[in-house]
N, C-alpha and C positions, 0 to 999 in steps of 0.2 A: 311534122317531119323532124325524125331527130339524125343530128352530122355528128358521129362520135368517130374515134380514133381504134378502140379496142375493137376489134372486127367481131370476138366472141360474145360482148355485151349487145352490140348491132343483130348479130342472129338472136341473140335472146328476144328483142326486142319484135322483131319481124316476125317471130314463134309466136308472139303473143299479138299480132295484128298491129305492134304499132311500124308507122313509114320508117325506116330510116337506111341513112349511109352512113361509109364507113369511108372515113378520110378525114383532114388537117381541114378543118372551117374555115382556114387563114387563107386557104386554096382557092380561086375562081373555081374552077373548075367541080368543086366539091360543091360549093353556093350554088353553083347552077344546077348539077345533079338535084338538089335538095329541094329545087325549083322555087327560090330564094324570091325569083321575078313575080311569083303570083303571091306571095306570102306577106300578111297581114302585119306581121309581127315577128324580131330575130331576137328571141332571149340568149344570153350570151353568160355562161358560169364558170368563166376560165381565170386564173388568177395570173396570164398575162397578157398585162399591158397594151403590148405591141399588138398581140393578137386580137385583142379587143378591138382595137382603133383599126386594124387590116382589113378584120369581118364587117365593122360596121362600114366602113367607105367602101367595099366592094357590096356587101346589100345595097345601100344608097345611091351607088351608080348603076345598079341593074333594076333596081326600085327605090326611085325617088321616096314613094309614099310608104315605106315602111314604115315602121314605130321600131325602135330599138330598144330593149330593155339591159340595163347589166346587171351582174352582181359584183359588187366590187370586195376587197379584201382589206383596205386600210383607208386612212382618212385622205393623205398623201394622191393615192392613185382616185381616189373620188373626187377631190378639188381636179384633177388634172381631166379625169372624164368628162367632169362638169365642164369645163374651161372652153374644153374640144367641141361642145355640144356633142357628143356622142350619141344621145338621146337620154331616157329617164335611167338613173345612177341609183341603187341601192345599196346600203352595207349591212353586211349579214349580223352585227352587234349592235346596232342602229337597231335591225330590226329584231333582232330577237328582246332588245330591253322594250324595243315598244309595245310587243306582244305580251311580254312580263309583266305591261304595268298595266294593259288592260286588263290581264286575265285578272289579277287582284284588284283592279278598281273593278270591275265587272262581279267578283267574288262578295266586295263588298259592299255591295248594291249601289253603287255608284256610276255613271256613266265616264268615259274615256277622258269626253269632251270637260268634265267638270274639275280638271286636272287646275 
């Protein structure tokens, strides 16, 4: 189920069979549409802050057991996700150098692990 804000990317999305709504994620009322209480897992790719830590505690009190994923933007707001326990914290320069460095150790016949 995807909560996006552009209501035109939302009908794209639903043309092509995938779930979604169209509203503010920082919303109750939009988590619940989204049916947030049965959901496995809230990936979260907003680069605010606020909004992050709003979505995650309102997941979390309508499902204790979710798993939270983020994508974070700086180091700054990572240590502070982290801090919050928000759930598992990625940075997208983090991860794209570690996908850089397997692809060439991987290239050059070397395993990740052998770093």
């Amino acid at each position: 189920m995807v909560a996006e804000q552009n209501r035109e990317l939302v009908e794209r999305l639903r043309q092509q069979g995938v779930p979604a709504v169209s509203g503010d994620a920082t919303e109750p009322a939009v988590l619940i549409q989204a049916h947030i209480a049965r959901a496995a897992m809230l990936v979260i790719a907003t680069p605010d802050t606020f909004g992050v830590r709003r979505m995650a505690e309102v997941a979390k009190a309508l499902n204790p057991a979710i798993e939270v994923v983020v994508r974070t933007h700086n180091e700054e707001e990572m240590r502070l996700l982290e801090q919050a326990q928000i759930g598992k914290v990625f940075m997208g320069e983090h991860e794209l150098a570690h996908g850089m460095a397997g692809h060439v150790l991987a290239r050059m016949g070397r395993a990740a692990a052998s770093r």
